[in-house]
N, CA, C and O atoms as a DFTB+ gen file, in Angstrom:
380 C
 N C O
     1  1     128.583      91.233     137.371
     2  2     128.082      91.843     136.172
     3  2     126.554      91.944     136.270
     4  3     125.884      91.074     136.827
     5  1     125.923      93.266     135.591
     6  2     124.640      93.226     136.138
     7  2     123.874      92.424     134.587
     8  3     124.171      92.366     133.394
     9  1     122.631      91.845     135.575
    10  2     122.194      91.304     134.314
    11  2     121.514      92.125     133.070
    12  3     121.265      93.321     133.221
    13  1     121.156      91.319     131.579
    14  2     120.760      92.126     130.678
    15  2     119.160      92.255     131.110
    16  3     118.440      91.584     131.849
    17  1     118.968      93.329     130.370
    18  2     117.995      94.399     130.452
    19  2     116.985      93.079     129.502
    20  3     117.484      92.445     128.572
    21  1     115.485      92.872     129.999
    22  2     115.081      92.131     128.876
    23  2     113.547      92.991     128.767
    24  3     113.029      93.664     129.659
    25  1     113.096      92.766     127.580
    26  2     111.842      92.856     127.128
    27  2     110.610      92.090     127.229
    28  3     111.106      90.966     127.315
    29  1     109.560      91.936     127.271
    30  2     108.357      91.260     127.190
    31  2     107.294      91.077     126.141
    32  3     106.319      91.786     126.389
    33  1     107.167      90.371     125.073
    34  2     105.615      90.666     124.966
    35  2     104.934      89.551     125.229
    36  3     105.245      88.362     125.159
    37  1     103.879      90.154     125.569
    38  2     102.678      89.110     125.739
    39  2     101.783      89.299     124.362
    40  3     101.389      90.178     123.596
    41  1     101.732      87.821     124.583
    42  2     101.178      87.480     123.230
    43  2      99.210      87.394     123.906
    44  3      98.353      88.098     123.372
    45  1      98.899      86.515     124.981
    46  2      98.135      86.530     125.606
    47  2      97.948      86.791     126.987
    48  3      98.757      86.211     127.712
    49  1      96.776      87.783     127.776
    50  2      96.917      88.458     128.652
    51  2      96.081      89.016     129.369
    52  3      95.070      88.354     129.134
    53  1      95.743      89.953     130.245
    54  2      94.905      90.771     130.642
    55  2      95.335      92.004     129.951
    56  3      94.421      92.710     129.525
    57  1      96.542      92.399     129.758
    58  2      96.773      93.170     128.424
    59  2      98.231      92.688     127.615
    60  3      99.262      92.223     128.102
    61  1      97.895      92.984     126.238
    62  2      98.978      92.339     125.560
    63  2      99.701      93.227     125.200
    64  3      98.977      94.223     125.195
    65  1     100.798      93.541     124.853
    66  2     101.741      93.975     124.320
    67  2     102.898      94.241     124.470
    68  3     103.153      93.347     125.278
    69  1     104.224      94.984     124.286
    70  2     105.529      94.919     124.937
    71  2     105.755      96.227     125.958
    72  3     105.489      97.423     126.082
    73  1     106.579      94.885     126.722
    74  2     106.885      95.335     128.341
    75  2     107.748      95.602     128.274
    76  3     108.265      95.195     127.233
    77  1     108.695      96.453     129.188
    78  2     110.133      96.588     129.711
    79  2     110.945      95.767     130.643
    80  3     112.145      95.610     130.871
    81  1     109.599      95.213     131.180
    82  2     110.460      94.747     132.816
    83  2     109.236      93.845     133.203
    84  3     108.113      94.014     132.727
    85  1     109.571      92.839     134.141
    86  2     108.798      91.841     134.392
    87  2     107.694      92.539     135.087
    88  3     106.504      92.310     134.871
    89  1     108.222      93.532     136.062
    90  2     107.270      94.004     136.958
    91  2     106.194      95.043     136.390
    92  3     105.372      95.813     136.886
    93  1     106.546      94.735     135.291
    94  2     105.308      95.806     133.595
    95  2     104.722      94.688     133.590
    96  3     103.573      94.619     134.026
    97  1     105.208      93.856     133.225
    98  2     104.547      92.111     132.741
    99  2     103.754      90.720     133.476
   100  3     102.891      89.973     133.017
   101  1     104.485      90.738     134.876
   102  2     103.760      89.860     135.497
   103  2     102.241      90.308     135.277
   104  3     101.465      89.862     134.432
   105  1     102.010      91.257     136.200
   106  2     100.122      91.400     136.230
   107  2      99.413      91.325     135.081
   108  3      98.255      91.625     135.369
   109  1      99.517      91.052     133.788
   110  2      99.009      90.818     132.786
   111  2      99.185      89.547     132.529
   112  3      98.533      89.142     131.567
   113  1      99.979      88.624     133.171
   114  2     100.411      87.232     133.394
   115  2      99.893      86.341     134.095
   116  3      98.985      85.587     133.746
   117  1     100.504      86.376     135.253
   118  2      99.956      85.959     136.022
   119  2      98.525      86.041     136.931
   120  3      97.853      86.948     137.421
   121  1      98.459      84.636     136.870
   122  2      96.732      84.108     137.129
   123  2      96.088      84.306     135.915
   124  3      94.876      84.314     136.134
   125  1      96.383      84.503     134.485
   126  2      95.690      84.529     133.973
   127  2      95.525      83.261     132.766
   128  3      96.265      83.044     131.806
   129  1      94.705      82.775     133.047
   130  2      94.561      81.385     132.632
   131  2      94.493      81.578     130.447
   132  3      93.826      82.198     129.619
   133  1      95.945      80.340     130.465
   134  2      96.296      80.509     128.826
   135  2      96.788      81.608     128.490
   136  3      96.329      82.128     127.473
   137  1      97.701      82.193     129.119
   138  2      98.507      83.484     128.614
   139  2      99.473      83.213     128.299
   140  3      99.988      82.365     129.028
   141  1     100.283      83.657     127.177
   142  2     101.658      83.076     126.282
   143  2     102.065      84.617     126.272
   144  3     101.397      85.581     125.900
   145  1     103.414      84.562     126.815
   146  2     104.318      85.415     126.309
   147  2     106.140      85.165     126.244
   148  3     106.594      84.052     126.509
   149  1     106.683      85.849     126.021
   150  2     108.386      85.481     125.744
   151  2     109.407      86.767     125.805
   152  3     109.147      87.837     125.254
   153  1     110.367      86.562     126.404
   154  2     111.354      87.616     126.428
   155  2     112.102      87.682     125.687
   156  3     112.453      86.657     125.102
   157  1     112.591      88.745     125.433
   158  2     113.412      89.052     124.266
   159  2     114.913      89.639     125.269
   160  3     115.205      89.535     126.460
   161  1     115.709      90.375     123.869
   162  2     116.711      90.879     124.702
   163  2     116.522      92.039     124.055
   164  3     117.166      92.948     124.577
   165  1     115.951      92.332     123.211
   166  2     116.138      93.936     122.832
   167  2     114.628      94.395     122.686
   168  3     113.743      93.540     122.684
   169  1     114.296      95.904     122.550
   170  2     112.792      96.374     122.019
   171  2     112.768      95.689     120.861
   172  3     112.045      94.742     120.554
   173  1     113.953      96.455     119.979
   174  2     113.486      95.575     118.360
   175  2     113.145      94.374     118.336
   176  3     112.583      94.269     117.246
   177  1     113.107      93.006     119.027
   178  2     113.016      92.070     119.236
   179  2     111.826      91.406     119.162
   180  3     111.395      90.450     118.518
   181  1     111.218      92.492     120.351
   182  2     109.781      92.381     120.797
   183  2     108.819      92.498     120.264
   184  3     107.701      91.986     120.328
   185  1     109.689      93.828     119.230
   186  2     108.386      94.480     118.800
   187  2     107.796      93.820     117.594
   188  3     106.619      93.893     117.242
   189  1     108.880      93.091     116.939
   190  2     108.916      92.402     115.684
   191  2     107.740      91.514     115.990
   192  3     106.700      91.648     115.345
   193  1     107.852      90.631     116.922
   194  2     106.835      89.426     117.811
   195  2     106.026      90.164     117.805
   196  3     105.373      89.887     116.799
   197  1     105.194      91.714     118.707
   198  2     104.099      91.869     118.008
   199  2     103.533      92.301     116.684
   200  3     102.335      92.266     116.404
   201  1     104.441      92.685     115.942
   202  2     103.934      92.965     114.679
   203  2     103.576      91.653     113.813
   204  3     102.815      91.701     112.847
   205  1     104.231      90.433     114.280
   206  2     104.466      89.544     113.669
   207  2     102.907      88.490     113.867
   208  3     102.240      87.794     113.102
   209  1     102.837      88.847     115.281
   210  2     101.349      88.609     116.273
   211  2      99.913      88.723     115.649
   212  3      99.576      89.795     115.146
   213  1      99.029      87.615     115.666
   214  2      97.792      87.813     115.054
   215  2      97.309      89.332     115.604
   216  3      97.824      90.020     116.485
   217  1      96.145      89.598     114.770
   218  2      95.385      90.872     115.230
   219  2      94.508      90.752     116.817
   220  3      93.865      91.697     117.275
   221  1      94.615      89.694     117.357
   222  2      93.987      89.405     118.267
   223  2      94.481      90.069     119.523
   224  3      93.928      90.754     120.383
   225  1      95.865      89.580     119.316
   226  2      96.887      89.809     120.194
   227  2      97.102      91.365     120.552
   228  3      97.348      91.830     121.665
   229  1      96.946      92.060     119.328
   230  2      97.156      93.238     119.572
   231  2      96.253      94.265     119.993
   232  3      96.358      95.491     119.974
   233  1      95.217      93.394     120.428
   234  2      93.527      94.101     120.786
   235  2      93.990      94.442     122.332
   236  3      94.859      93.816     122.939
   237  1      93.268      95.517     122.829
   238  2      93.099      95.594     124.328
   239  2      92.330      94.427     125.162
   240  3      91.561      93.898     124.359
   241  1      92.293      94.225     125.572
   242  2      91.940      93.213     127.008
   243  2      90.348      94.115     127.370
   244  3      90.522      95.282     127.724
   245  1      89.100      93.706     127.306
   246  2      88.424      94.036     127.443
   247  2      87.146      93.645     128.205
   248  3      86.263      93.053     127.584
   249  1      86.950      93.998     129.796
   250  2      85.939      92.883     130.192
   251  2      84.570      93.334     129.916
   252  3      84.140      94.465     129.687
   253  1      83.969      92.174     129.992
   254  2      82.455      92.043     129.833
   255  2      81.361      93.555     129.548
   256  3      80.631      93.953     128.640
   257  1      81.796      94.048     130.947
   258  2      81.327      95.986     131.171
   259  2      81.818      96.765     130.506
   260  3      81.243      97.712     129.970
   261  1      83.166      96.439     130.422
   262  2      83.575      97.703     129.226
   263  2      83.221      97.514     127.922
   264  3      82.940      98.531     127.289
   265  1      83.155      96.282     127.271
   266  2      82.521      95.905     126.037
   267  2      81.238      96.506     126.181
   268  3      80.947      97.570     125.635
   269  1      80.298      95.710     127.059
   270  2      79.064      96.470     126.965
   271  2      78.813      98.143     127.020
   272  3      77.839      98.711     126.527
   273  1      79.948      98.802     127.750
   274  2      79.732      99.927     127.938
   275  2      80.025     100.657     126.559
   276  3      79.522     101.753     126.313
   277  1      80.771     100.070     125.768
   278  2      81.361     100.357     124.585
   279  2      80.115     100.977     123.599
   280  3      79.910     102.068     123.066
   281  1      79.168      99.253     123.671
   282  2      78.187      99.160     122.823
   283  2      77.222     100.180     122.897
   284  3      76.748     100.682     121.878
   285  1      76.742     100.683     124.580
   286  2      76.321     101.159     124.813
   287  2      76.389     102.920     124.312
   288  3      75.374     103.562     124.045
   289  1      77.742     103.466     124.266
   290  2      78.330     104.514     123.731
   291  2      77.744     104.591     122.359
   292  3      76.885     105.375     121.954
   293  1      78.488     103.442     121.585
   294  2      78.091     103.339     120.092
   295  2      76.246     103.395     119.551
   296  3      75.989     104.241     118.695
   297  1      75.357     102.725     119.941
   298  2      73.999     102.968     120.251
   299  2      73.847     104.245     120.404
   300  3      73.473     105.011     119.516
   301  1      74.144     104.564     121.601
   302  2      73.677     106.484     121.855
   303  2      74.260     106.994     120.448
   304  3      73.358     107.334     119.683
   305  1      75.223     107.094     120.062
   306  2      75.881     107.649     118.681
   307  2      74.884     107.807     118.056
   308  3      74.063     108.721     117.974
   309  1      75.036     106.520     117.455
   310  2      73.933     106.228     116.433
   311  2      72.134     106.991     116.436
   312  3      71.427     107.526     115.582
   313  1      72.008     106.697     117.703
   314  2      70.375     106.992     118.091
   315  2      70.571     108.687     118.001
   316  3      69.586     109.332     117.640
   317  1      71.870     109.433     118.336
   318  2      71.923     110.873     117.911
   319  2      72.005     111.191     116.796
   320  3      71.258     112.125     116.504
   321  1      73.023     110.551     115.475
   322  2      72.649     110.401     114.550
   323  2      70.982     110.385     113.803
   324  3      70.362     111.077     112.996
   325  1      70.797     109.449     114.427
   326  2      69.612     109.267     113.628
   327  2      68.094     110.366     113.815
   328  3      67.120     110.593     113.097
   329  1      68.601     110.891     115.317
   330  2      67.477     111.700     115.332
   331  2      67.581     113.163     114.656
   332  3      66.797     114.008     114.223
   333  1      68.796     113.024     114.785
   334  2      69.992     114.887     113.830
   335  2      69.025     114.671     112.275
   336  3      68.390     115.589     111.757
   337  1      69.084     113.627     111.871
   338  2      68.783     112.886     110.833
   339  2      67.175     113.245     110.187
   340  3      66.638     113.901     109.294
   341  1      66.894     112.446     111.164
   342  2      65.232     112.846     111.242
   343  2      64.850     114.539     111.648
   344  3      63.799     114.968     111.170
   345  1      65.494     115.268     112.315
   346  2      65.363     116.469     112.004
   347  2      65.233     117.178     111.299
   348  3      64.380     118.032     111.060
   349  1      66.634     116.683     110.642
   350  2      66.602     117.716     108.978
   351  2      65.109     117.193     108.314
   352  3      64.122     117.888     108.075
   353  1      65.289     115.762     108.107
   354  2      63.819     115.100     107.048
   355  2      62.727     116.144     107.623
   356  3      61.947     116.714     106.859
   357  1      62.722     116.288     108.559
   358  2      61.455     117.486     108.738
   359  2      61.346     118.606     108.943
   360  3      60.356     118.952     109.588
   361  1      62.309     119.637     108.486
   362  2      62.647     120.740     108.576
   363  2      63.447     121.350     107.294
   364  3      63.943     122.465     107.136
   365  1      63.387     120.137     106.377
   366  2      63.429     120.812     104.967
   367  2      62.267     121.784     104.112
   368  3      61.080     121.829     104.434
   369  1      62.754     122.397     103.185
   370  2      62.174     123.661     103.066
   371  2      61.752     123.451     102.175
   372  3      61.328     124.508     101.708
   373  1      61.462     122.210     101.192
   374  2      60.629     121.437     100.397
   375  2      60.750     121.459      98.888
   376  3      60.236     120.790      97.991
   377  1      61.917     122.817      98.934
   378  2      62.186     123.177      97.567
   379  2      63.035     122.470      96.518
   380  3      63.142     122.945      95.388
């Protein structure tokens, strides 16, 4: 008999959320120091566990560079903003 089909989520990870198959799941697992996750037998199962899952859990996995690169994005935003901004302030027509 073949075995049942199981699910994954990772609760903690290099990325968290629900898997299909171990071989979805190990590399977000393994080696990664303090990672909690649990199998289920169905999606509905899983999915419940992450909904059920702090907000933490359900964040992307994010290293150091991509955070910073993030910040970095958000800054430029802003600094375009603000100069769009300062444009108008000086190119109003005073009326």
């Amino acid at each position: 008999m073949a075995p049942c089909k199981k699910w994954y989520m990772v609760f903690r990870g290099r990325w968290t959320g629900v898997f299909n198959s171990w071989d979805d799941c190990s590399p977000s697992v393994n080696g990664y120091s303090g990672n909690s996750y649990k199998s289920y037998q169905t999606f509905e199962e899983a999915y419940v566990a992450f909904e059920k899952s702090s907000p933490r859990a359900q964040e992307p996995f994010m290293t150091k560079q991509m955070r910073a690169l993030t910040m970095n994005v958000e800054i430029a935003n802003l600094m375009l903003k603000m100069q769009f901004l300062l444009h108008l302030f000086r190119h109003r027509d005073g009326s």
